[in-house]
N, C-alpha and C positions, 0 to 999 in steps of 0.2 A: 753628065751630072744633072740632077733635079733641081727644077728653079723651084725660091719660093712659092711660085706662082702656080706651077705646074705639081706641085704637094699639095698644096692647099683644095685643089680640082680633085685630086682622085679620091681627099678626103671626104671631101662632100658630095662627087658622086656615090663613094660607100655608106655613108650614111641614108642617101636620098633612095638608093638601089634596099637596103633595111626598110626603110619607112613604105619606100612601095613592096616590099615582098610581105612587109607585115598586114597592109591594107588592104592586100591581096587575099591574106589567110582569112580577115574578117569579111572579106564579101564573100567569102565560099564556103562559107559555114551554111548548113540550112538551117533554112528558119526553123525548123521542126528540133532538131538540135538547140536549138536557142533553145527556145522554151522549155525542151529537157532539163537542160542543164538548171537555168533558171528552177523549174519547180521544183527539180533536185536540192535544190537548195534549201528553197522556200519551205519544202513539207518535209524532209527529211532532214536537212543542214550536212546533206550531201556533195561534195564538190569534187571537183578534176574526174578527166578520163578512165584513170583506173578503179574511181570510186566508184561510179555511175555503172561502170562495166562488170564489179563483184557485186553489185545490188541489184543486177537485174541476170545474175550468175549467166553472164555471156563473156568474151574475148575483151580487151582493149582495142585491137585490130577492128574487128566488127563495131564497134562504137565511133572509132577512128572513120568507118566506111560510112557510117550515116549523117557525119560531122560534110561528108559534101555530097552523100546521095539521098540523104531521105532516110528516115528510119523504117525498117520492114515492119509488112502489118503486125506481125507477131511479137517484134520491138514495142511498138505503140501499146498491143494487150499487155507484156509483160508490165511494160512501164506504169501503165494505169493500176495494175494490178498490184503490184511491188511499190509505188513510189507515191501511189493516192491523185494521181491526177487524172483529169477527164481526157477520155480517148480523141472525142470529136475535138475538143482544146489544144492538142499537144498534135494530131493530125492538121487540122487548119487555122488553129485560135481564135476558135468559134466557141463560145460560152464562158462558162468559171474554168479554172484552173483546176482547182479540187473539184474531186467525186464528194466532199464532207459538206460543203461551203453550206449548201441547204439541207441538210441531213441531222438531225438532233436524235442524241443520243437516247433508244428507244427506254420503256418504264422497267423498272425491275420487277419483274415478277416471282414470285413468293408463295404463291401457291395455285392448286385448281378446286375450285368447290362446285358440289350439284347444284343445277340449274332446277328447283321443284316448283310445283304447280301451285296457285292460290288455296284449292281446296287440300292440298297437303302442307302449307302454312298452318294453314285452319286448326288442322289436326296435331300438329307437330308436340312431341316431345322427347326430351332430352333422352330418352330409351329408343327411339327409331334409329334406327342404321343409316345414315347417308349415304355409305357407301353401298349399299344392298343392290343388288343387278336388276334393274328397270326401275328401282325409287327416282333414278334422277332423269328426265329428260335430257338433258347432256351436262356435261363439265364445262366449267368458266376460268379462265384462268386471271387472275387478280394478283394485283401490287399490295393490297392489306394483308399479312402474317394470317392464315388460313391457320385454325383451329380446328379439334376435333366434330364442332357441330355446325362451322362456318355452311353459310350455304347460299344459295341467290334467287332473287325471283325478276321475272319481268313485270314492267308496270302494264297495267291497264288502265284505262276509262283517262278522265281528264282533272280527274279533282287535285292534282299535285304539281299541275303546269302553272307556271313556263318553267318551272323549275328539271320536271321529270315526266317531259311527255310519252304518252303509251310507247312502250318497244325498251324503254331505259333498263339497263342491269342493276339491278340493287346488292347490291354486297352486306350480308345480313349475320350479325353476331348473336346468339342466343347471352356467351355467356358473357356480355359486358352489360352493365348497371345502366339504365337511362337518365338521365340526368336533363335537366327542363333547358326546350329548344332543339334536343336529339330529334331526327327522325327515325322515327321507329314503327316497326310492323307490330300490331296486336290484332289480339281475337276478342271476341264475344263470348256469352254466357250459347249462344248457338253455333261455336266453330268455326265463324268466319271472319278471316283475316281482312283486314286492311291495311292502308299504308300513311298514316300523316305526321303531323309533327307534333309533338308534347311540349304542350309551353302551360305555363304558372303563372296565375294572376293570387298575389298575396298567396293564403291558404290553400285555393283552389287550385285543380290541373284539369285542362282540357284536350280535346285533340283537333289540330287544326288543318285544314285542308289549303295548300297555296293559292288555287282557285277561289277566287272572292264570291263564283257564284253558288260555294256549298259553304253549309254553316260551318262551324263550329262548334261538337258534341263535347258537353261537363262528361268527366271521366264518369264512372261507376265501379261498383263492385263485382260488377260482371266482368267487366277488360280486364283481359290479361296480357299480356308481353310479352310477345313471340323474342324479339330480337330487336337491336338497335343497326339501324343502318350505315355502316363505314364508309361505305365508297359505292361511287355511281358508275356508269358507261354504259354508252350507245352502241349496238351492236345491231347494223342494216342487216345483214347475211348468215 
C-alpha cells in the first residue's frame, strides 16, 4: 500500500518531469522560428502551426521541422515574400522585421504627358497635336489628372530658384484660368516662352521671377498665357 508520503513524491515528480519536458520544448525551438511565428503575428495576425504552414502553402510537418532545425532558405524567401517580413531579419534578427517599415506608399499616378521644348511652348496652340510622333521629346508621367492638352517642360537658366532649379519638370495646364500668385508659363508678342510667377499689386499684374537678382516685368498686351503650372519634379536621369 502507498504511503501518504510516497503519493505525494510521485506527484510532484509528475508534475516537475511536465515543467521539464515543457522547458525543454521552449529551448528547442529556433530562434528563427521564433521570430516566424512572432511576425506572423505581428503583420499578418497569423497564429499556430497549421496557420503559418497554409500561409506559406507548405506541410505542418515541415513547419514542425524548422521549429528545431532552422527554416530552409526557401522557407525564409517564401516567408518574406508571403508574410511581409525582412529575409536578413527572420534569418539572423539583423534589422526591421518588416520589408514596409521604411517604404511609403509610392504617388498615384494619373497620367503621361509630352515632355516639349521652350521654343514649342513659344509656339504652342490649343490646335497642335501633342500626341503627334516626334512633337514630344519624351512622356512624363504625373499624379495631376492629365487633360487633353496637359503637357511638361524642363526648367532652364536660374531666374525661378531655389524654388525650380534648371532640370525641374513642370506639369503645365493650358486649359486652367490663372489666378494671381499661379506660376504660369507665357509668351511674348515674339513667341517666346518663359516661366514666372503672376502676382497683383491693386490693379496692376506683373510677372515675377523667385530669383531676387532678375526684376520684375508689368505685364503687357503682348503676354499671352501658355499654361498654369500644377505640379513640379526633379528628374536626374
Amino acid at each position: 500500500m502507498k504511503t501518504l508520503n510516497s503519493m505525494f513524491k510521485e506527484k510532484s515528480n509528475t508534475a516537475f518531469n511536465i515543467s521539464g519536458s515543457f522547458s525543454t520544448t521552449i529551448k528547442q525551438m529556433h530562434e528563427q522560428m521564433t521570430r516566424l511565428y512572432l511576425a506572423a503575428k505581428e503583420l499578418k495576425e497569423i497564429v499556430g502551426q497549421s496557420a503559418v504552414a497554409r500561409a506559406l502553402n507548405t506541410s505542418p510537418q515541415t513547419v514542425k521541422n524548422w521549429e528545431s532545425r532552422g527554416i530552409s532558405q526557401q522557407g525564409i524567401l517564401d516567408a518574406a515574400g508571403k508574410i511581409g517580413c525582412s529575409p536578413l531579419w527572420l534569418k539572423s534578427g539583423d534589422g526591421e522585421m518588416s520589408t514596409l517599415s521604411s517604404i511609403e506608399e509610392g504617388p498615384d499616378l494619373r497620367g503621361r504627358v509630352p515632355l516639349i521644348s521652350w521654343v514649342q511652348a513659344g509656339a504652342f496652340s490649343e490646335a497642335i497635336d501633342l500626341t503627334h510622333p516626334g512633337f514630344a521629346e519624351e512622356f512624363i508621367d504625373t499624379t495631376v489628372k492629365a487633360r487633353s492638352h496637359t503637357f511638361a517642360l524642363r526648367v532652364s537658366g536660374d531666374s525661378m530658384e531655389p524654388d525650380f532649379p534648371a532640370g525641374t519638370i513642370l506639369i503645365v495646364e493650358p486649359e486652367l484660368e490663372a489666378h494671381a500668385n499661379d506660376f504660369v508659363i507665357v509668351k511674348n508678342g515674339a513667341e517666346e516662352a518663359t516661366f514666372k510667377q503672376l502676382v497683383r499689386d491693386g490693379s496692376d499684374w506683373y510677372l515675377k521671377p523667385l530669383n531676387s537678382r532678375y526684376p520684375i516685368k508689368p505685364w503687357d498686351q503682348s503676354i499671352h498665357i501658355v499654361g498654369v503650372v500644377r505640379a513640379s519634379e526633379r528628374k536626374f536621369r
